[in-house]
C-alpha positions in Angstrom: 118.4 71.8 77.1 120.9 74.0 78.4 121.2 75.2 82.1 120.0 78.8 81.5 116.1 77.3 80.2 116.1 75.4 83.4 116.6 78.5 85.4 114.6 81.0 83.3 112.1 77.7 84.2 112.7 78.5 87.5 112.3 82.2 87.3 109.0 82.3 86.0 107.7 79.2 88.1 108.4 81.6 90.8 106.1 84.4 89.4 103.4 82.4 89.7 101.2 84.0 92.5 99.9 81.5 95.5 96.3 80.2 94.4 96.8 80.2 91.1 98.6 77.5 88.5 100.1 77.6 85.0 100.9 75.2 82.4 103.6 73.2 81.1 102.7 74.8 78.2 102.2 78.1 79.3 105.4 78.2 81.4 107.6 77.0 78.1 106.0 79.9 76.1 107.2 82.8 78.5 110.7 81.6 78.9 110.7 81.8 74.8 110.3 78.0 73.6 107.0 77.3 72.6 107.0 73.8 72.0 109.3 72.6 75.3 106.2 72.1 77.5 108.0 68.5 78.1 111.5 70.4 78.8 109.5 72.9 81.3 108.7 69.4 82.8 112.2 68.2 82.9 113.2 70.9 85.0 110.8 71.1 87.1 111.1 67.5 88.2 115.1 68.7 88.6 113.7 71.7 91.1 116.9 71.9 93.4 114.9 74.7 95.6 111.3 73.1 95.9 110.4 75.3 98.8 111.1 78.1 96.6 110.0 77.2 93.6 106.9 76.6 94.0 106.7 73.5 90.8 103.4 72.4 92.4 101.8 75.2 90.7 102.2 73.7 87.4 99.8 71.2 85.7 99.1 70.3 82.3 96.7 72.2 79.7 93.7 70.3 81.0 94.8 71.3 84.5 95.7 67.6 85.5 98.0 67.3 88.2 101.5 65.6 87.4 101.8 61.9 88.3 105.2 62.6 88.6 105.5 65.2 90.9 108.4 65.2 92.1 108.1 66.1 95.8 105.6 63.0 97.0 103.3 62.3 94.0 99.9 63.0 92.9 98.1 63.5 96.8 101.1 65.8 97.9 100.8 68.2 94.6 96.7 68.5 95.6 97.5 69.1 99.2 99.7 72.0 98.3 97.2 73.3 96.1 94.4 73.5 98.2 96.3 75.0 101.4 96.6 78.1 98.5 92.9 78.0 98.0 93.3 76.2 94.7 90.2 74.1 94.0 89.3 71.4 91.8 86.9 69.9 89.1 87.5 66.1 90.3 90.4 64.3 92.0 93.1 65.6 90.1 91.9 68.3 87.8 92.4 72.2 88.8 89.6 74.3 87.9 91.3 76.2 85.4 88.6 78.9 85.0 89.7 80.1 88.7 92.8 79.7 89.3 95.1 79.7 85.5 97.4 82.6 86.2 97.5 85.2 83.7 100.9 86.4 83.2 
């Protein structure tokens, strides 16, 4: 993928209001590539400005949290979440009735 998807990736990751998440999914539809949900992945695991970009936001369609996350794995994703209010299902499942951000 070219550099300008990784920062329109970016962009909208940014858009994403505190206490609420979006999907890989989701996230590759708005920046105009439906099926690059992976790609959306790719850059967010490439996230030069993770305090700014706030890639914890994003889980996949079942709101599972990444086991790759980038910045300190699986516990460190939740953690984040839940200071933002974000609540779950079970250990690593958003509740995606709450908190999936409507764009």
């Amino acid at each position: 993928m070219e550099r300008g998807f990784f920062a329109k990736v970016y962009d909208t990751v940014r858009k994403i209001p505190l206490g609420k998440v979006a999907t890989y999914g989701q996230i590759a539809r708005l920046v105009g590539k439906p099926l690059a949900a992976r790609q959306v992945g790719w850059a967010l695991h490439s996230n030069p400005t993770p305090y700014v970009t706030p890639c914890h936001r994003v889980v996949n369609r079942e709101g599972k949290l990444s086991g790759a996350f980038a910045f300190g794995g699986l516990q460190a994703q939740r953690y984040l979440l839940e200071n933002e209010g974000v609540t779950f299902v079970d250990e690593e499942t958003v509740d995606l009735q709450k908190h999936l951000w409507e764009a």
